[in-house]
C-alpha positions as CSV (number, residue, x, y, z in Angstrom):
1,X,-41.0,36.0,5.5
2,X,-40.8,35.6,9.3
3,X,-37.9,36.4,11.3
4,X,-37.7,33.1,12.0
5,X,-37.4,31.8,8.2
6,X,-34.1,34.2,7.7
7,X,-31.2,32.4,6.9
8,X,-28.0,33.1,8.3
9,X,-25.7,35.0,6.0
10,X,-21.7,34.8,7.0
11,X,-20.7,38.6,6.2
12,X,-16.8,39.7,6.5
13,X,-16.4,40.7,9.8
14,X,-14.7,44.0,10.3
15,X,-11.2,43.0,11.6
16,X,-9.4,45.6,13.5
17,X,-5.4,46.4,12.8
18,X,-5.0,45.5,16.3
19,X,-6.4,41.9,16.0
20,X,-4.6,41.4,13.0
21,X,-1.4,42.5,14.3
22,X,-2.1,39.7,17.0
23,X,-3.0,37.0,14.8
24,X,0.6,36.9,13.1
25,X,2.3,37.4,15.8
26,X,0.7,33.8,16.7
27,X,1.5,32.2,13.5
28,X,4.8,33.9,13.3
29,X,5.8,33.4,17.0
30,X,5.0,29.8,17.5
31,X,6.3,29.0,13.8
32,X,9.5,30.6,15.1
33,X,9.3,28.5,18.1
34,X,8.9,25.3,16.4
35,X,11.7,26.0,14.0
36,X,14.2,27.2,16.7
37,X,13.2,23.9,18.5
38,X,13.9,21.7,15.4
39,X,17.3,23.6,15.0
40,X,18.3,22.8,18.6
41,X,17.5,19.7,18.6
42,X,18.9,18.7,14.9
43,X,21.9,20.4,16.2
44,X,22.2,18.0,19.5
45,X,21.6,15.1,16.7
46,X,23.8,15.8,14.1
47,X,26.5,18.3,15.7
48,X,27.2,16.8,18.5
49,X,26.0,19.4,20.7
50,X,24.2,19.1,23.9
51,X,20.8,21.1,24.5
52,X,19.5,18.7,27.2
53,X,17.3,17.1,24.7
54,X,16.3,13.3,25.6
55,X,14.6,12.6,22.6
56,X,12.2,14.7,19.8
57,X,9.6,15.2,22.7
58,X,10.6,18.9,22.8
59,X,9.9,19.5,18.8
60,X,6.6,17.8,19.0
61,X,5.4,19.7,22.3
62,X,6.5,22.9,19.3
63,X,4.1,21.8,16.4
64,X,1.3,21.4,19.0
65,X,2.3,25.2,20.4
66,X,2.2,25.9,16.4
67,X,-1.1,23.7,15.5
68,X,-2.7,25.7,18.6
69,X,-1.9,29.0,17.9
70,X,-2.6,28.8,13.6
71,X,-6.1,27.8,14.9
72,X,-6.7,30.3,16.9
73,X,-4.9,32.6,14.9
74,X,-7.6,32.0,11.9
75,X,-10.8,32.9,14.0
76,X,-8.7,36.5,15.1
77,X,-8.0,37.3,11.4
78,X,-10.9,36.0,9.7
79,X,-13.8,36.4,12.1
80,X,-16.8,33.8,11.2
81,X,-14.8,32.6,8.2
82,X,-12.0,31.2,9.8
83,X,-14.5,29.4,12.2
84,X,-15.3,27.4,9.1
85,X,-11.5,26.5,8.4
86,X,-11.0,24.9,12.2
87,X,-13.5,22.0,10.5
88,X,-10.6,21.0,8.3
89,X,-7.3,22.8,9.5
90,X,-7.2,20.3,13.1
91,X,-7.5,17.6,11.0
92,X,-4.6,18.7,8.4
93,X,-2.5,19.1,11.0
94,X,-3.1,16.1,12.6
95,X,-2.6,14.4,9.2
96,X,0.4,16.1,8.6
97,X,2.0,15.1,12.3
98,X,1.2,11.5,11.4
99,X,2.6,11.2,7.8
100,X,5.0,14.2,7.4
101,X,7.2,14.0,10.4
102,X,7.6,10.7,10.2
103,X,8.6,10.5,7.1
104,X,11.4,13.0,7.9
105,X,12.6,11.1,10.8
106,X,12.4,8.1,7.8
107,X,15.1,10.1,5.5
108,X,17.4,10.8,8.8
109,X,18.0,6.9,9.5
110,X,18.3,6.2,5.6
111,X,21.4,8.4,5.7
112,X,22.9,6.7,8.8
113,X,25.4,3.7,9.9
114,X,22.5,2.3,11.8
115,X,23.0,-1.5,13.0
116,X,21.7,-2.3,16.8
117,X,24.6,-4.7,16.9
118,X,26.7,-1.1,16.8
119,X,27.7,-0.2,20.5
120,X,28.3,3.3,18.7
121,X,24.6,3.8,18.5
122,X,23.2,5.7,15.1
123,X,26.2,7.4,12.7
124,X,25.3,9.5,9.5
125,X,26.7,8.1,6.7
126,X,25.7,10.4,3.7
127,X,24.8,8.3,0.6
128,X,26.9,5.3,1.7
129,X,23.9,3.1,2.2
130,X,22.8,4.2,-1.9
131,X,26.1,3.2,-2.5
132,X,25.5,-0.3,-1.2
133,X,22.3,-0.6,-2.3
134,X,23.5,0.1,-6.4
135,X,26.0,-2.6,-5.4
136,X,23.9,-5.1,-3.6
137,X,22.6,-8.1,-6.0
138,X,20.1,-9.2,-3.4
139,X,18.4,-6.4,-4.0
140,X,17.7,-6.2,-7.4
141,X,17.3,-9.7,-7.2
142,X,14.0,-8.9,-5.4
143,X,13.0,-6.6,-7.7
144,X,13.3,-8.5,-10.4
145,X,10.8,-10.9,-8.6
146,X,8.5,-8.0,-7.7
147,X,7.7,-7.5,-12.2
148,X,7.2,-11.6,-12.0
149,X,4.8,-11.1,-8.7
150,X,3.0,-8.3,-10.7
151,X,2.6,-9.7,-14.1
152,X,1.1,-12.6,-12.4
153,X,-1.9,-10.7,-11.6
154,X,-2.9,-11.3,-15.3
155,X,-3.3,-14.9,-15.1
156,X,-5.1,-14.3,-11.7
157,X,-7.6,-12.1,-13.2
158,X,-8.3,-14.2,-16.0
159,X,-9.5,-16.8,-13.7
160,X,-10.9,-14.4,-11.6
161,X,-13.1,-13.5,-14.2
162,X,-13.9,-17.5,-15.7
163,X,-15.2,-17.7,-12.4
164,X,-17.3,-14.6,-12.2
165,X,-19.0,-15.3,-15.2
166,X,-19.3,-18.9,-13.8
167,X,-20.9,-18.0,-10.5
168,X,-23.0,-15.1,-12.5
169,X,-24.4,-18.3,-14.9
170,X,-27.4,-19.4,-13.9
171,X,-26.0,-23.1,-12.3
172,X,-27.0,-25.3,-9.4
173,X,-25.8,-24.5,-6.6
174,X,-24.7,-21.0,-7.1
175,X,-24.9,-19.0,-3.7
176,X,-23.1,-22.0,-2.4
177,X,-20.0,-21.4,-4.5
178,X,-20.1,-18.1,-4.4
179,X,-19.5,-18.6,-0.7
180,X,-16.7,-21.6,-1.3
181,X,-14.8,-19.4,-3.6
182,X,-14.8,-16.5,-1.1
183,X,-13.2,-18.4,1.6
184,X,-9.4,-18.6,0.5
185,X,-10.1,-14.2,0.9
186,X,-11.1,-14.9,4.6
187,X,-8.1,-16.3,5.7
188,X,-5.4,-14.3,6.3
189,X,-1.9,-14.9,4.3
190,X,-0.3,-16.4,7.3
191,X,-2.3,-18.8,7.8
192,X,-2.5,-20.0,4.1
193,X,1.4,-20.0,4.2
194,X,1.6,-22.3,7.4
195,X,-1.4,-24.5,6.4
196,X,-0.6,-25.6,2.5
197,X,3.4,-24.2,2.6
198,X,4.5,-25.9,5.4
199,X,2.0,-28.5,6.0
200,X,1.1,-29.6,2.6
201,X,4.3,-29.1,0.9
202,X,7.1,-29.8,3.0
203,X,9.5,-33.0,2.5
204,X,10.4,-34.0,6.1
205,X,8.0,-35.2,7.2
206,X,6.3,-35.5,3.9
207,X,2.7,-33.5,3.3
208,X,-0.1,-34.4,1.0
209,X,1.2,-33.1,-1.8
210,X,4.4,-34.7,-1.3
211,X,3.4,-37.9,-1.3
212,X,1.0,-37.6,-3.9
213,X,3.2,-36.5,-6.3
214,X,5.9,-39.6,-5.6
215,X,2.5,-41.9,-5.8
216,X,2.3,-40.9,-9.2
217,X,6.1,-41.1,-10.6
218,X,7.6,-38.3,-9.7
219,X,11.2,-39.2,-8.1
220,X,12.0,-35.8,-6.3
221,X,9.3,-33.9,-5.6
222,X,11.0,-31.3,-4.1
223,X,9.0,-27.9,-4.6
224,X,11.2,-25.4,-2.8
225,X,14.6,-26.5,-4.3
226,X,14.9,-24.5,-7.5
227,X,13.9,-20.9,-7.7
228,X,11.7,-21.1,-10.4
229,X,9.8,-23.9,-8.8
230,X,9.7,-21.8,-5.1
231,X,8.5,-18.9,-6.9
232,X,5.4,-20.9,-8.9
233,X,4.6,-22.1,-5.5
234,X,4.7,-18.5,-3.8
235,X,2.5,-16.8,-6.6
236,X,0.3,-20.2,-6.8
237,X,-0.3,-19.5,-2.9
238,X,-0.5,-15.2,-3.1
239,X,-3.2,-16.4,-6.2
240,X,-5.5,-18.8,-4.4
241,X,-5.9,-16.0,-1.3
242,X,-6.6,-13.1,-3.3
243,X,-8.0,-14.2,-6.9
244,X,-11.7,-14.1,-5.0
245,X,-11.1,-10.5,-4.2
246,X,-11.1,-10.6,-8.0
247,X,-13.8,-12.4,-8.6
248,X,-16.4,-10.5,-6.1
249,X,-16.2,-7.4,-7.8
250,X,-15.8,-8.3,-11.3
251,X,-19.0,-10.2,-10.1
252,X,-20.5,-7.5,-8.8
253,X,-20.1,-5.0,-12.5
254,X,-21.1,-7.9,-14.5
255,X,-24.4,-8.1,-12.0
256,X,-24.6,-4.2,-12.6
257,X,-25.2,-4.7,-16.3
258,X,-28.7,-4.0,-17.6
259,X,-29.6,-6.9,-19.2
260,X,-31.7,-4.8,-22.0
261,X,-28.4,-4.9,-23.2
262,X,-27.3,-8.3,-23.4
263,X,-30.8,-9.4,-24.6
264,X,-30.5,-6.4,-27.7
265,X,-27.5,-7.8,-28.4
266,X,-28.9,-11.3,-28.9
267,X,-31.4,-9.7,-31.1
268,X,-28.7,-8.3,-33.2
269,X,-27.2,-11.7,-33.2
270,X,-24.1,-11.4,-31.2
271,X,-24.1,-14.3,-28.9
272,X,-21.7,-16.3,-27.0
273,X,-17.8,-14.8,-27.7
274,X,-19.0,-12.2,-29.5
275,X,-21.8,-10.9,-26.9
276,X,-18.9,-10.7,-24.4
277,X,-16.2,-8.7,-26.4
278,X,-18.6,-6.2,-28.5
279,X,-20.6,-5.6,-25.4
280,X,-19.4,-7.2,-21.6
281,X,-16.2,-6.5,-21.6
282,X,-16.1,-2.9,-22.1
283,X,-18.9,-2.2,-19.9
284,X,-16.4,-4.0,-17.4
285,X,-13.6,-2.3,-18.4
286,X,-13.7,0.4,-15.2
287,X,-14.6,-2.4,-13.0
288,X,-11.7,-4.3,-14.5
289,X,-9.1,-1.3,-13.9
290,X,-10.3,-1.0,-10.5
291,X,-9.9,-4.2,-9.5
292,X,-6.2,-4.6,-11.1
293,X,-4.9,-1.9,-9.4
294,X,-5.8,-2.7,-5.8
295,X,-4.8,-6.1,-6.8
296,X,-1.4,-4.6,-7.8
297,X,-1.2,-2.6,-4.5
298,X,-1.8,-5.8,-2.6
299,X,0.8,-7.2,-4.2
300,X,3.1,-4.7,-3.8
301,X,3.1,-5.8,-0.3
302,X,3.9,-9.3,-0.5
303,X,5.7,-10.8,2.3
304,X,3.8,-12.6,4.5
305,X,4.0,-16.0,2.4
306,X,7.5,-15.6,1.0
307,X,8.6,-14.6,5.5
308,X,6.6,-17.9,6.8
309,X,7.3,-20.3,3.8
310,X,11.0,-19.8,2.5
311,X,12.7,-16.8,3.9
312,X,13.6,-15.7,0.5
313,X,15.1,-19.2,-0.4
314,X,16.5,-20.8,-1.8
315,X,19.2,-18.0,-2.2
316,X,16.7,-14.8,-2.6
317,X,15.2,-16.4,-5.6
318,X,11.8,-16.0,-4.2
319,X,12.5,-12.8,-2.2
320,X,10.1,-9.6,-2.8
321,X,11.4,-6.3,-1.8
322,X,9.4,-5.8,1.5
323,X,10.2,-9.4,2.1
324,X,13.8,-8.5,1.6
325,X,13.8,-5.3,4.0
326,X,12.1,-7.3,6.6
327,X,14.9,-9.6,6.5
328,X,17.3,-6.7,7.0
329,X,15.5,-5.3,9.7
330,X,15.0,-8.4,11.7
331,X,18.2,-10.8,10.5
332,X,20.9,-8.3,10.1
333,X,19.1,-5.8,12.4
334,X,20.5,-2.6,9.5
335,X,17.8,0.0,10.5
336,X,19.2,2.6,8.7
337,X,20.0,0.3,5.1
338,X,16.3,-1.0,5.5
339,X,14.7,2.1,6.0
340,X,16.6,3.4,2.9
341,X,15.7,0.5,0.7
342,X,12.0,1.2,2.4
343,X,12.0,5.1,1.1
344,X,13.5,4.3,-2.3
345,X,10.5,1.4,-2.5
346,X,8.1,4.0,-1.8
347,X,9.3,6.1,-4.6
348,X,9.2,3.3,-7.0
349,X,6.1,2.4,-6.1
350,X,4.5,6.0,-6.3
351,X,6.1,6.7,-9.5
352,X,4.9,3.8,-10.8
353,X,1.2,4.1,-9.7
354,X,0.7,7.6,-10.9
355,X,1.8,6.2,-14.1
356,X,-0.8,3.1,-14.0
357,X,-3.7,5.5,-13.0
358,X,-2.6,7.9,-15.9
359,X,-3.1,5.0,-18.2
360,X,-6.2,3.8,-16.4
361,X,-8.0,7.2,-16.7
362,X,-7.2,7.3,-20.6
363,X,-8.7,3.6,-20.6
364,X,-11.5,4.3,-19.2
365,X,-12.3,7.4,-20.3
366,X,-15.4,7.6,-22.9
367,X,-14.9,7.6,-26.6
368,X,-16.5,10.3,-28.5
């Protein structure tokens, strides 16, 4: 073997007590500088205490110090090794500088009197805004909605999946419905709330729909004046946007399918209901988990339609939780309530994805 054809073999370098001693000094010093920083400046915040800080600039010019120096401080106590670590640590860091720290700054308005009507500027409170929200009917009004919103993503996927087997049926016609179907998912959900919610289904002055229903009989034809009504129309809307995202990749697994499989069922004679439930659906079943859950995420986040078409009305009866912290944000400008009810939302909905994949994983998982 040539010189040439050697590979190159990453050995231990030989790291002397000196560099050693000056790689923690790096990662101890600028630690200590970041933490003395975040002391001074939580003190000036908090106690009252003037450092001369404007603003968190200072602690964030710190964790760069800190990012810096751990960087460097890897390729003086690890030689060629800790060359390899700079391909992931930067990017850590940066990760944790976008997520972390803001979620920290998250918790210290959650904890504080924090209206921008105030004069008094940002107060903490302690747990006076959980006190309020335990209290606050409004609230668990939405979330009440929120288990409606997300149980009707099984309807939706039922019909997601009529049409998928529709549009995967050899019919007339088929690649252009499979592009009609898809065009409710390229529009976004603001403009589906302003062109059907208030253009086809407003009273004053009367839509389509309107006056198609008082053609037919129906005396007052008013959709958005009961809650239960409102709240049919919301998840009728949030259904007709998103049921193609459904569709396209239920549609894509049942394309996936061998067909050996369907056509050795035949031979076995299971056809029609019983070809699908002995042998389609549970090939689709990790298709079918997939495609619940990011459903369920996007619906998590439903706001849009409820902001543009009834602001929660009538009375919060159609109200979702981010649509509901929105409206403390932007009509009772409470930054620190909202961002409390924001944190404890994020919990929830952590808690109760972890859960759902749990569950998903056993579902899936093969039989033996």
């Amino acid at each position: 073997m040539s010189s040439g054809d050697l590979l190159h073999v990453v050995t231990v370098d030989d790291i002397s007590s000196g560099r050693r001693l000056l790689g923690r000094g790096l990662i101890w010093g600028s630690l200590a500088l970041l933490v003395l920083v975040a002391m001074l400046q939580s003190q000036q915040v908090w106690g009252g205490v003037d450092h001369g800080f404007a603003n968190w600039r200072p602690t964030l010019y710190a964790y760069l110090v800190f990012s810096i120096c751990l960087c460097w401080a890897q390729v003086i106590l690890r030689g060629e090794q800790g060359k390899r670590t700079l391909f992931v640590l930067p990017a850590a860091l940066f990760v944790v500088s976008l997520t972390v720290f803001p979620l920290l700054f998250g918790l210290i308005i959650a904890f504080s009197n924090w209206n921008l009507s105030n004069p008094d500027g940002r107060q903490f409170n302690g747990l006076d805004n959980v006190w309020q929200m335990w209290a606050d009917p409004f609230y668990w009004n939405a979330l009440t909605n929120m288990v409606w919103y997300c149980l009707a993503i099984l309807p939706e996927y039922v019909v997601a999946f009529g049409l998928a087997l529709l549009l995967n049926a050899q019919i007339r016609a088929r690649k252009f419905f499979r592009v009609a179907f898809l065009l409710p998912l390229m529009l976004s959900p603001v403009a589906v709330s302003w062109m059907i919610g208030k253009s086809m289904l407003v009273i004053q002055p009367a839509g389509p729909v309107i006056r198609l229903l008082k053609f037919v009989g129906v005396e007052s034809p008013a959709l958005f004046s009961t809650g239960w009504t409102a709240k049919a129309v919301i998840m009728a809307m949030d259904a007709w946007t998103f049921i193609p995202f459904m569709m396209i990749m239920i549609l894509a697994g049942l394309q996936a399918i061998p067909k050996e499989l369907q056509e050795a069922a035949r031979v076995d004679g299971a056809t029609g209901w019983k070809s699908f439930w002995e042998v389609t659906f549970p090939l689709m079943l990790p298709v079918t988990v997939t495609a619940l859950l990011i459903r369920l995420i996007f619906k998590l986040k439903l706001a849009d339609i409820i902001i543009n078409v009834t602001s929660g009305g009538p009375g919060g009866a159609t109200d979702s939780v981010t649509s509901f912290i929105f409206r403390e944000y932007r009509d009772r400008s409470n930054v620190g309530y909202g961002t409390l009810l924001a944190m404890v939302y994020l919990v929830l909905i952590i808690i109760v994805m972890t859960v759902l994949m749990k569950f998903a994983d056993k579902a899936v998982r093969p039989r033996t």
